[in-house]
C-alpha positions in Angstrom: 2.6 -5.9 19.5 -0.2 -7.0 16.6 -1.7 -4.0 14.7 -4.9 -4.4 13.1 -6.7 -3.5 9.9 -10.0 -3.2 7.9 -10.8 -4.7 4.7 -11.2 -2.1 1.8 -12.0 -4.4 -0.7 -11.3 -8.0 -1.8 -11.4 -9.5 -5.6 -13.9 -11.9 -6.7 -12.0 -15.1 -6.1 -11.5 -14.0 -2.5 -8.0 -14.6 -2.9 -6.7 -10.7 -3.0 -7.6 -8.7 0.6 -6.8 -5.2 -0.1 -6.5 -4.1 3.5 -6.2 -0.4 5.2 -4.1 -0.4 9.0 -6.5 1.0 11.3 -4.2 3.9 12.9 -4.1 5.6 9.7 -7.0 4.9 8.3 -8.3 8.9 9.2 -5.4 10.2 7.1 -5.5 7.9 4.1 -9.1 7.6 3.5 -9.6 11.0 2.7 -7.1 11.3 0.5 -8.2 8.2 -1.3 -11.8 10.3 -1.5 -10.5 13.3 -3.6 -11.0 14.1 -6.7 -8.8 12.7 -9.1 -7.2 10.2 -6.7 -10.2 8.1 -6.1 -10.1 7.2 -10.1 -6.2 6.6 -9.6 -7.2 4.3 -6.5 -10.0 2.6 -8.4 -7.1 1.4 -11.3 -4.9 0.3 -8.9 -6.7 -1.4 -6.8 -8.4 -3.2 -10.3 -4.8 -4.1 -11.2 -4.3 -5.7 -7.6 -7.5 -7.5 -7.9 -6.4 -8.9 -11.2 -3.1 -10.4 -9.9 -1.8 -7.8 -12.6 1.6 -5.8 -12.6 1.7 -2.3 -13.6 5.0 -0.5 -12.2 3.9 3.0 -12.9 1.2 2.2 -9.9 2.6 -0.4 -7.4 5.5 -1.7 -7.1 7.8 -3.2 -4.9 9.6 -0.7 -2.4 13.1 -2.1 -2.6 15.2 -0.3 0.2 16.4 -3.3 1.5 16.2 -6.7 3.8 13.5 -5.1 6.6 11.6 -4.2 4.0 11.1 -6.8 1.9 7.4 -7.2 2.0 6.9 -3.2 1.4 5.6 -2.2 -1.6 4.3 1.2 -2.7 1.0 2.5 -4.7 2.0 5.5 -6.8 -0.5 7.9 -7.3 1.0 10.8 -9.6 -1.8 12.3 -11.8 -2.6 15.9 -11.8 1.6 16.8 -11.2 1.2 14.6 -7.8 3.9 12.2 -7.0 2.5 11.0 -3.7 3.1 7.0 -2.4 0.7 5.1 -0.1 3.6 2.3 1.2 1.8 -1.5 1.9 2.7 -4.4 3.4 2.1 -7.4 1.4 1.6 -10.9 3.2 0.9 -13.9 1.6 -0.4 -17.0 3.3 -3.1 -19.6 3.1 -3.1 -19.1 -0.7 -4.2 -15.0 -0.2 -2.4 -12.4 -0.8 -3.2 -9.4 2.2 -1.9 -5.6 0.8 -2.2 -3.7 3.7 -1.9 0.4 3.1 0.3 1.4 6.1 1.1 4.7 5.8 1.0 7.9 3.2 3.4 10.3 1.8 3.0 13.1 -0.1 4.8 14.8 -2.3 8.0 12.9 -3.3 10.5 14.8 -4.4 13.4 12.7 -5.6 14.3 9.8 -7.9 15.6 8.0 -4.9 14.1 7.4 -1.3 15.6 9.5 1.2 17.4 7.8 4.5 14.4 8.9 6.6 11.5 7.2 4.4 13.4 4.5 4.2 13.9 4.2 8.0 9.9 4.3 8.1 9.7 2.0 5.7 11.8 -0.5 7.4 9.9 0.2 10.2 6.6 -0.7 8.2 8.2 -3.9 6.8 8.3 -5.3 10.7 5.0 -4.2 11.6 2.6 -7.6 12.3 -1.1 -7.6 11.5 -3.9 -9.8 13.1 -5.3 -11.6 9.5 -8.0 -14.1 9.3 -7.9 -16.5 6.2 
């Protein structure tokens, strides 16, 4: 089974899609739309755009195999430490970062066995893309 997603926003060169799945997209946009996170969203999304790396932001989830395409946009401003886990697939010469899902509140230094199950999950999940 496919899953489908909605563009967001895409850089200038058209190389960088930065996608949002569908299903979800009532529970994350909102979030993206308070105050405080939308400014977080706006960097991220201009470090994405830029091919750029910034850790403290996105970064890869590394849990293990499944999941080897999962990465995670940190937003932790304002004593947050909430993730927005994406799916990043490369082909054609683009680069699609699809959010998939959002969790709040992250308590630990380490990913516990039951986000990481979901994130291994995500990792297999297929979306319809056009080039």
């Amino acid at each position: 089974m496919s899953k489908n997603a909605i563009l967001v926003d895409i850089n200038d060169h058209k190389t960088t899609f930065i996608m949002l799945d569908i299903e979800n997209a009532k529970i994350i946009l909102p979030y993206l739309m308070q105050d405080g996170v939308d400014k977080e969203f706006k960097d991220i999304r201009g470090i994405l755009k830029g091919n750029l790396r910034n850790r403290e932001k996105y970064c890869k989830a590394d849990v293990s195999d499944k999941a080897k395409n999962m990465f995670e946009m940190r937003f932790t401003n304002n004593g947050r430490n909430d993730r927005i886990y994406c799916q990043e697939v490369c082909f054609g010469g683009k680069r699609h970062i699809i959010m998939v899902e959002l969790f709040l509140g992250k308590k630990t230094q380490d990913i516990p066995k039951k986000i990481k199950s979901r994130i291994e999950t995500m990792g297999g999940y297929v979306y319809e893309l056009e080039i």
